[in-house]
C-alpha positions in Angstrom: 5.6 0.9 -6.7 8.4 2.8 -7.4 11.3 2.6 -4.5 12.2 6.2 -3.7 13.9 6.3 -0.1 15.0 3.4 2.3 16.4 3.9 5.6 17.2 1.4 7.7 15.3 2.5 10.8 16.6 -0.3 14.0 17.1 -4.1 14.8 14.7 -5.0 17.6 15.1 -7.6 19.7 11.4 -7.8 20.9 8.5 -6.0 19.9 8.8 -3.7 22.1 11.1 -2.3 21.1 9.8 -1.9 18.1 8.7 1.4 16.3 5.8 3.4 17.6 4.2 4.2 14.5 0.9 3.4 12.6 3.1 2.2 9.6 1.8 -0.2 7.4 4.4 -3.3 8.2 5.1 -6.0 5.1 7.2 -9.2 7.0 9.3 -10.8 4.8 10.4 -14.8 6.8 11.3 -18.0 5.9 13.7 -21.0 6.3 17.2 -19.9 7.5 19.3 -19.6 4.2 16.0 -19.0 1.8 17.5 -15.8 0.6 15.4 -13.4 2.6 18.0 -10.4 2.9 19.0 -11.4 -1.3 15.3 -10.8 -2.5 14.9 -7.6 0.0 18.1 -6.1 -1.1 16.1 -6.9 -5.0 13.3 -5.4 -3.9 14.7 -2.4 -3.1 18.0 -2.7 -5.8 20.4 -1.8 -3.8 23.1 -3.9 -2.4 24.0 -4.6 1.0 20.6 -2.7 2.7 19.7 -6.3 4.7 23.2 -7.8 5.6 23.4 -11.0 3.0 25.5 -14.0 4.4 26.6 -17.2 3.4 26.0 -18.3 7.0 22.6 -19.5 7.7 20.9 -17.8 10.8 22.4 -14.4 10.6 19.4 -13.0 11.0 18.3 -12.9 14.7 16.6 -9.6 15.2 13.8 -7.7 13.7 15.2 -5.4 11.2 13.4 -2.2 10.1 13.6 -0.3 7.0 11.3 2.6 6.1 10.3 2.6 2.5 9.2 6.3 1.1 8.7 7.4 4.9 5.2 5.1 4.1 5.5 1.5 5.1 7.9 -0.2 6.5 9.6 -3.6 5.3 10.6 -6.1 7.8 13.2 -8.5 8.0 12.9 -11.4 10.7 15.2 -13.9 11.9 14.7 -17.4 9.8 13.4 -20.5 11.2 14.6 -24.1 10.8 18.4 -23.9 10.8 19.6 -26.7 13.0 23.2 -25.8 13.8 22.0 -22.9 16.2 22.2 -24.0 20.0 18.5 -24.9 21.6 18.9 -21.8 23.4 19.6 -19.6 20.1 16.6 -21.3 18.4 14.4 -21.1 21.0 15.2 -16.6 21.8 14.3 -16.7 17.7 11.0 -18.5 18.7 9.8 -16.3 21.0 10.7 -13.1 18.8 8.8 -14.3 15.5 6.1 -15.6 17.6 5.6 -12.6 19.3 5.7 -10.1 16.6 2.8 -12.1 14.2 0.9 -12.8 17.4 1.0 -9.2 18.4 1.7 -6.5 16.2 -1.3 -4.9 14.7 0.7 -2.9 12.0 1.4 -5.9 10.3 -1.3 -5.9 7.0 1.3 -8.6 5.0 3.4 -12.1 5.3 5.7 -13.0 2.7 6.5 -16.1 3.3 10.1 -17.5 1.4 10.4 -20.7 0.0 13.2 -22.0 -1.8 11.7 -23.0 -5.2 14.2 -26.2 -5.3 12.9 -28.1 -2.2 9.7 -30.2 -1.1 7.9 -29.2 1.6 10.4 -29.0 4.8 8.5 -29.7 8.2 10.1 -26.3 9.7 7.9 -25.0 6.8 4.6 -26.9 7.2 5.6 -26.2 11.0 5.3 -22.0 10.5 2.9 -22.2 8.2 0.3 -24.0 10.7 1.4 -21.5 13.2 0.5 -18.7 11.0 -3.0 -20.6 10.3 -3.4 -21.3 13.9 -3.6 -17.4 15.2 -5.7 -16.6 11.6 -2.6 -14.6 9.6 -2.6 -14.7 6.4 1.0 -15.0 4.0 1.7 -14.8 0.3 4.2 -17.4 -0.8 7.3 -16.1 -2.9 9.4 -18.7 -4.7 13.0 -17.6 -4.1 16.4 -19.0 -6.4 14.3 -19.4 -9.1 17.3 -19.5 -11.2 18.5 -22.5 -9.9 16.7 -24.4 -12.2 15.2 -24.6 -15.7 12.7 -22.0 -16.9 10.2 -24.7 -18.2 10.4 -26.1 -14.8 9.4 -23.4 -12.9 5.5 -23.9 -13.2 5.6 -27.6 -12.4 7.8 -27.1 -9.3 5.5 -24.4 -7.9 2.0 -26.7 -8.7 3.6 -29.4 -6.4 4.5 -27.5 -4.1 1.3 -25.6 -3.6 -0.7 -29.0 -4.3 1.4 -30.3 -0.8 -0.3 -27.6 1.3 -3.5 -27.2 -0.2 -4.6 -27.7 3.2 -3.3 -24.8 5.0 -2.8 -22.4 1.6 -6.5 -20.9 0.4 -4.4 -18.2 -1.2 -4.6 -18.1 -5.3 -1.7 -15.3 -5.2 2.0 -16.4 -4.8 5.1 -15.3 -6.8 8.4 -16.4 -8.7 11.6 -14.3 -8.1 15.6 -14.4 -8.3 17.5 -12.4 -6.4 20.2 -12.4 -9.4 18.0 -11.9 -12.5 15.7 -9.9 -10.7 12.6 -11.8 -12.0 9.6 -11.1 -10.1 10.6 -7.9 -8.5 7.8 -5.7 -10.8 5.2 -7.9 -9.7 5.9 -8.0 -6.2 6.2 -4.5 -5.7 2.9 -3.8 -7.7 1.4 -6.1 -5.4 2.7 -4.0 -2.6 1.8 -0.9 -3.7 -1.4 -2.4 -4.7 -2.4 -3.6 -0.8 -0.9 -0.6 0.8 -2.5 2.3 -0.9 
């Protein structure tokens, strides 16, 4: 998939509000601080499109950006930081909840994982939420740089191996924001499921 045109459409703070288009929607979530914005701003190589911070939880609406007028990728708010208030956390909630529970233009979940960490629970949390109202998500491995090349495989096999109860999916991919490793593969795989 060759990335032609992006604009950045809206932020919504519900769903609807929301576009009101037939778009083919690809969600990109994952633990607050994963690198979400880093790997979309990859994606689509160009600097600064999603809003990168150092800050966990920056993210706290639903950000739109339209890719070849075609589809549109979607940034949402991460889950799992525990410096927001209760009340913070819990307007996030609701948001996330209600756009995988409700939006029918939504054909794909990428789901962010740092590729340095176990299993969280916020993780194994989402990811039984997903499984609980039958979505389906594609893992990416984010910050794959962090660590050595001839670790990668291993890291990823344990990882998988520790949800093999909730994740039936074969597919999942490696990437870094900063080398730009995976960013061929994912797109293929995007172009592949929205043509």
């Amino acid at each position: 998939m060759k990335i032609k045109k992006i604009i950045f459409q809206k932020s919504s703070s519900d769903i609807d509000n929301c576009p009101r288009t037939n778009l083919f929607e690809i969600a990109f979530i994952g633990r607050s601080n994963v690198g979400k914005s880093s790997i979309l701003n990859m994606l689509l190589n160009k600097k600064g499109v999603a809003k990168v911070s150092k800050t966990p939880g920056k993210t706290k609406l639903i950000n739109y950006f339209l890719i070849n007028e075609a589809l549109y990728f979607v940034d949402l708010p991460g889950y799992g930081y525990a410096k927001l208030s209760k009340k913070n956390k819990l307007e996030i909630s609701k948001i996330t909840q209600s756009y995988f529970k409700n939006r029918h233009q939504l054909k794909q979940i990428f789901l962010l994982i740092d590729i340095r960490h176990k299993i969280q629970n916020s993780d194994y949390e989402f990811m039984n939420f997903l499984k609980s109202i039958k979505r389906e998500f594609t893992i990416i491995f984010t910050k794959s740089d962090k660590i050595k090349n001839n670790l990668i495989q291993n890291y990823c096999n344990d990882f998988l191996k520790s949800i093999g109860n909730i994740y039936n999916n074969e597919e999942f991919f490696v990437s870094s924001s900063k080398t730009k490793y995976g960013r061929e593969d994912i797109l293929d795989f995007i172009e592949k499921i929205s043509s």
